[in-house]
C-alpha positions, 0 to 999 in steps of 0.5 A: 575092615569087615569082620566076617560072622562065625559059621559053626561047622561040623568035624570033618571025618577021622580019616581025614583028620588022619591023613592030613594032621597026624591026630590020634583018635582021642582027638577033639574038635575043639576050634574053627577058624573061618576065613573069607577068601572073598572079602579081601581088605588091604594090602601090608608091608613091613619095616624095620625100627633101628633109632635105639639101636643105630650106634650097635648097627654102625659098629657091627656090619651095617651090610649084613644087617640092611641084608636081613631086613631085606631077606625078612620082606621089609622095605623100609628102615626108621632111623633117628633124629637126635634132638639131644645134639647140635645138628653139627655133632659128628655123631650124625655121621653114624646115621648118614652112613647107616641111612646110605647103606640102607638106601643102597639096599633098597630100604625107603628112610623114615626119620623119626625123633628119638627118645635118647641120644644113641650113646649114653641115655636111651631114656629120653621122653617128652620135652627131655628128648629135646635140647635145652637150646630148643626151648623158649619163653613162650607157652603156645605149643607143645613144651614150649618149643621153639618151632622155628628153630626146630623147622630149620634143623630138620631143614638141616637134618634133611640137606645133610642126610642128602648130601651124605647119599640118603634121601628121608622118605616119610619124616616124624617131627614127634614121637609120643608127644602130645602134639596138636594141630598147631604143633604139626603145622608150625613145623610143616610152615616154616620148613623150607623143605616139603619132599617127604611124607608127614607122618604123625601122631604115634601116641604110646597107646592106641587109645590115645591116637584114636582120640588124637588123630581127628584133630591133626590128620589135615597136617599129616599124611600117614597115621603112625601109632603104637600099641604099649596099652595092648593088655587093656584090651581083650583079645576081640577089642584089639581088632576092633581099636585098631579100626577105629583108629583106621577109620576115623582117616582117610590117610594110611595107618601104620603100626610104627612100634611093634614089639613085645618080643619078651627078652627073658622068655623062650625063643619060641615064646618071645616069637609067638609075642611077637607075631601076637602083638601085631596081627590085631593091627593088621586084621584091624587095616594097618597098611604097614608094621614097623618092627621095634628094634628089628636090631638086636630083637630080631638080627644081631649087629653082625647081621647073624639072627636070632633063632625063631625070632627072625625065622618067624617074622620072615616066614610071616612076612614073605608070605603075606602078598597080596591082601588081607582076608576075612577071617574069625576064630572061636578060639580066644588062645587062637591068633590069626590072619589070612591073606589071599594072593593070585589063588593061594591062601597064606594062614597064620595061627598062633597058639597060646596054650599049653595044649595043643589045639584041633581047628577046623579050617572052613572057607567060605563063598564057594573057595575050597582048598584044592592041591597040595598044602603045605604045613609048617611050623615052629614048636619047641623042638621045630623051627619051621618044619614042613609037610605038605599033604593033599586036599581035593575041592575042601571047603573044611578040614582040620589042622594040629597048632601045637601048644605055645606053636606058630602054623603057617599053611599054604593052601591052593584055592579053587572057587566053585 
């Protein structure tokens, strides 16, 4: 993805700033944020992550929440695959009738081995993920697996999940495990079934996927990765990770674990995180962003949802047709992406300071910004307010992001 150069723009008038922001006359024109509807890179969807949470999703009303998911924009749900338990533990139950009424919902099935067994241990990494009945003598793959039983239990897995009304879309044999080439293939060999997407990788950080990916990408069909290296990164790097990861494939990439909605803080802060933790991927060309948890971060197990949380990421995702343009800020405190859909420009800015913050939009090649916009936002006293004002053939003007806020606008755009 191309990373447009910064242009410096001058402040549009006060009149203006007035008319469309509500600023007093002591404000500051202190950011620009400039955004090439031209350049229009790829295209995003967004999924929902239920393998931790799937025994609270079956419990609860499964309906309602496959219903939120889908309100939110979402396609796809991820549920688990328990290599804890015998393929024969009634406990699968629950995920066949969770992965029915998904399908029956619209929502495509990514199965992904889990980090627990969705009862009692949740906390299950690397080699403890997997029975001890999985294990052999023999030290030429990764935990000394045995590969050919475990091909036969997804074989297994698989038929089951059919019979039960559910058909897996995309299948993860690996999660945060340090699977090579041979690993991958082994599986994919002595499987007799092939009607799914392979995904792979999913390393715990980016960084490590990057290193990864050219060594296994033959044996995959989708790059899946996670982000949980993210504070290593300075605000300018995270864009830059994210598509190296993209181009060294040739396949698509996904951000299969995004989360960082900080539990202990704010609703509106645990929001903005969210949101934070995710736009890198996608102006870095991630095709597509799995919530982790979507249930209970985002939706309760009763299908009710959580304040800012849900209404943000709904907001954010149905409003992210089309594809994703070019943009930069001048604003490290700024976190943004644009996307352009049949005219209309969908901006979103995040606002991590404890001030508020005047940015100047600026379009670039020729777009200008022409009717009616609509403003909304999320603060601490507003959750998803909107207001709409008027602009006539602007290639700038100015916007209030509030402190600690998220602004969406949607703006009409005319090329001149």
């Amino acid at each position: 993805m191309k990373l447009n150069p910064l242009s410096f723009v001058k402040p549009l008038s006060l009149a203006l700033t007035l008319a469309t922001t509500g600023l007093s006359s002591q404000a500051v024109y202190a950011s620009t944020i400039t955004i090439d509807p031209a350049d229009k890179n790829q295209s995003v969807a967004f999924g929902a992550d239920i393998k931790l949470t799937l025994k609270g999703v079956d419990d609860g009303n499964t309906s309602a929440v496959m219903d939120r998911f889908v309100e939110m924009g979402m396609d796809l749900v991820r549920v688990p695959i328990y290599t804890t338990r015998d393929i024969s533990d009634p406990f699968y139950e629950r995920v066949y009738r969770v992965s029915d009424i998904a399908e029956d919902k619209g929502l495509k099935i990514f199965a992904s081995v889990a980090n627990g067994d969705g009862d009692q241990n949740n906390n299950l990494h690397h080699a403890d993920k997997f029975a001890s009945s999985f294990f052999c003598n023999c030290s030429y793959n990764l935990y000394n697996l045995n590969l050919t039983k475990y091909a036969a239990y997804l074989d297994d897995y698989l038929d089951n999940m059919q019979i039960n009304d559910a058909t897996v879309d995309i299948l993860g044999p690996y999660n945060e495990d340090d699977a090579d080439d041979s690993d991958y293939n082994k599986i994919w060999n002595q499987m007799v079934r092939n009607d799914f997407q392979r995904i792979g990788v999913e390393t715990y950080a980016l960084q490590a996927g990057i290193n990864k990916v050219a060594d296994v990408e033959d044996r995959l069909d989708i790059i899946g990765a996670h982000f949980y290296d993210d504070a290593n990164f300075s605000y300018a790097q995270k864009d830059s990770k994210w598509n190296e990861l993209v181009t060294a494939t040739n396949h698509p990439t996904w951000f299969t674990e995004s989360t960082r909605y900080a539990l202990g803080s704010t609703d509106l802060e645990s929001a903005r995180l969210g949101l934070e933790h995710f736009i890198p991927a996608i102006r870095g060309g991630a095709e597509r962003v799995i919530i982790y948890q979507t249930a209970n971060r985002l939706v309760w197990y009763n299908g009710g949802t959580r304040a800012y949380r849900f209404s943000t990421a709904k907001h954010f995702m149905t409003n992210a047709d089309g594809q994703v343009a070019g943009s930069t800020s001048d604003d490290t405190d700024l976190t943004t992406v644009s996307f352009v859909n049949n005219g209309v420009l969908s901006v979103n800015i995040t606002n991590k300071n404890s001030t508020d913050k005047t940015v100047t939009i600026q379009l670039q090649n020729g777009y200008k910004a022409s009717g009616t916009v609509t403003r909304t936002i999320w603060t601490a006293t507003d959750e998803g307010t909107a207001n709409t004002y008027h602009l006539g053939n602007n290639a700038s003007w100015n916007v209030t992001v509030p402190a600690g806020s998220y602004v969406h606008l949607d703006v009409p755009l005319n090329q001149l």
